[in-house]
C-alpha positions as CSV (number, residue, x, y, z in Angstrom):
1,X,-23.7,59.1,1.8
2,X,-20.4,57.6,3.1
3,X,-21.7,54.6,5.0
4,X,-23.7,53.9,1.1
5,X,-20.7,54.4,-0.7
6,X,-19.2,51.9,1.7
7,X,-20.9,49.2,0.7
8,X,-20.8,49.9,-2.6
9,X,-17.5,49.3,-2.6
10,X,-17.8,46.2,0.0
11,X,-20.4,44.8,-2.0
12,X,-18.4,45.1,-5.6
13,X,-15.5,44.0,-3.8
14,X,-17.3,40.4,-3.2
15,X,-18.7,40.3,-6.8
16,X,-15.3,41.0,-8.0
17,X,-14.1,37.9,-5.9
18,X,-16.8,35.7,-6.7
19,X,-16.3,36.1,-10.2
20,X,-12.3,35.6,-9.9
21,X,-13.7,32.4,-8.3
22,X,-16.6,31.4,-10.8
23,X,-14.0,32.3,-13.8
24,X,-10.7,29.8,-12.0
25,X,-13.4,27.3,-11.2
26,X,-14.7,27.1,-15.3
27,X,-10.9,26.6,-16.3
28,X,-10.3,23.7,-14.2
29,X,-12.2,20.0,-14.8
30,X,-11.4,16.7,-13.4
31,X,-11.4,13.3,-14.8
32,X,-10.9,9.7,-14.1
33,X,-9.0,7.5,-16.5
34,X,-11.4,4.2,-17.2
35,X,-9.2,2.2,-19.5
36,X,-8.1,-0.9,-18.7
37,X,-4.2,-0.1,-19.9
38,X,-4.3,3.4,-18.3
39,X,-3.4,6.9,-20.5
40,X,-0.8,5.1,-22.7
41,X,0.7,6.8,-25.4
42,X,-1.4,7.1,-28.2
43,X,-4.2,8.6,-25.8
44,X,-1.4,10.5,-24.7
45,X,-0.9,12.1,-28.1
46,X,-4.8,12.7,-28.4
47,X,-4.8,14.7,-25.5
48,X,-1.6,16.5,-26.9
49,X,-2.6,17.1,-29.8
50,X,-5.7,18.9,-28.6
51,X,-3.4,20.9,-26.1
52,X,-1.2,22.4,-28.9
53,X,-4.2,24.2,-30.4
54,X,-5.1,26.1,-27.3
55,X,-3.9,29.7,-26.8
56,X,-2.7,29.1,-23.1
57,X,-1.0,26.0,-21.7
58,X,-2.9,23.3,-20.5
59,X,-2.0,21.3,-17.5
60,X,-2.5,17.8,-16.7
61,X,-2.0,16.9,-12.9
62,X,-2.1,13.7,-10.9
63,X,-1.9,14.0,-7.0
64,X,0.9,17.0,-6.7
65,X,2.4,16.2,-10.4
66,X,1.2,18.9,-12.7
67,X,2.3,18.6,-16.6
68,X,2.1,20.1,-19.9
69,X,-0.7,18.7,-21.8
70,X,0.6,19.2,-25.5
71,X,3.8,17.2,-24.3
72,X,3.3,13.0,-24.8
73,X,6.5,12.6,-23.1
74,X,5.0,14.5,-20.1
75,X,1.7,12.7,-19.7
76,X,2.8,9.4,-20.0
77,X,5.8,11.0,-16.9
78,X,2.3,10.6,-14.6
79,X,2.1,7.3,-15.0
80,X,-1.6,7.4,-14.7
81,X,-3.3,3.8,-14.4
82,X,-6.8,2.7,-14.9
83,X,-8.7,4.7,-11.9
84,X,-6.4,7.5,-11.7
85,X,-8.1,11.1,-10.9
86,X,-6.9,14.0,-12.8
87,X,-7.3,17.6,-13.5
88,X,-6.8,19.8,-16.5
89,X,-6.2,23.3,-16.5
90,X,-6.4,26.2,-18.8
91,X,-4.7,29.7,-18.2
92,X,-7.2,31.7,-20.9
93,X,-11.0,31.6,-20.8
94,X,-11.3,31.1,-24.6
95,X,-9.4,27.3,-23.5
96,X,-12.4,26.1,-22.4
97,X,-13.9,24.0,-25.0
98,X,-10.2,22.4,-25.6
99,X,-10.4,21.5,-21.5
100,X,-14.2,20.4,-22.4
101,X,-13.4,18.2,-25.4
102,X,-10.2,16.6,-23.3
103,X,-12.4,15.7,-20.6
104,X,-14.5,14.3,-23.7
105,X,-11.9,11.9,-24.3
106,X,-11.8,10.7,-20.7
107,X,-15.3,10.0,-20.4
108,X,-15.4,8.2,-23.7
109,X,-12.5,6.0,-23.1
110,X,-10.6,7.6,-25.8
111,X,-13.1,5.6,-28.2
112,X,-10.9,2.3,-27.1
């Protein structure tokens, strides 16, 4: 019984991490910017103004620069060119369809 109940406990241990894992892994996404002037600011503001609805902060990062999405003045502080590699993050599972619809934007071109 008590060599069982270890690995019970081992084996819900390692679900319990995997999910910890699954769950940070579908709050993060990654994008490249593809227009030819870069995220200026009225893409800025699109992503923004997506960010403010979400229940947690999201966070725009570039290399080791991480920023709040629902600030313009924040984004456009990256400086991120045409070719630049991002990633968003959200804080609160129900975020990710705002992360989703961001990374929309990106792989749209903004709809420039």
């Amino acid at each position: 019984g008590k060599i069982q109940l270890n690995f019970v406990t081992i084996d819900f241990k390692i679900i319990f991490i995997n999910n910890i894992n699954m769950l940070e892994n579908s709050l993060n996404r990654k994008a490249t910017v593809i227009n030819k002037l870069g995220l200026h600011a009225r893409l800025a503001a699109m992503i923004a103004n997506l960010a403010i609805t979400a229940r947690s902060e999201i966070r725009l990062a570039k290399d080791n620069e991480q920023v709040d999405a629902s600030s313009i003045i924040d984004i456009l502080s990256l400086a991120c060119a045409k070719g630049a590699e991002v990633s968003l993050t959200a804080d609160h599972p129900e975020d990710v369809h705002i992360l989703d619809e961001i990374i929309h934007l990106f792989e749209t071109g903004f709809g420039e």
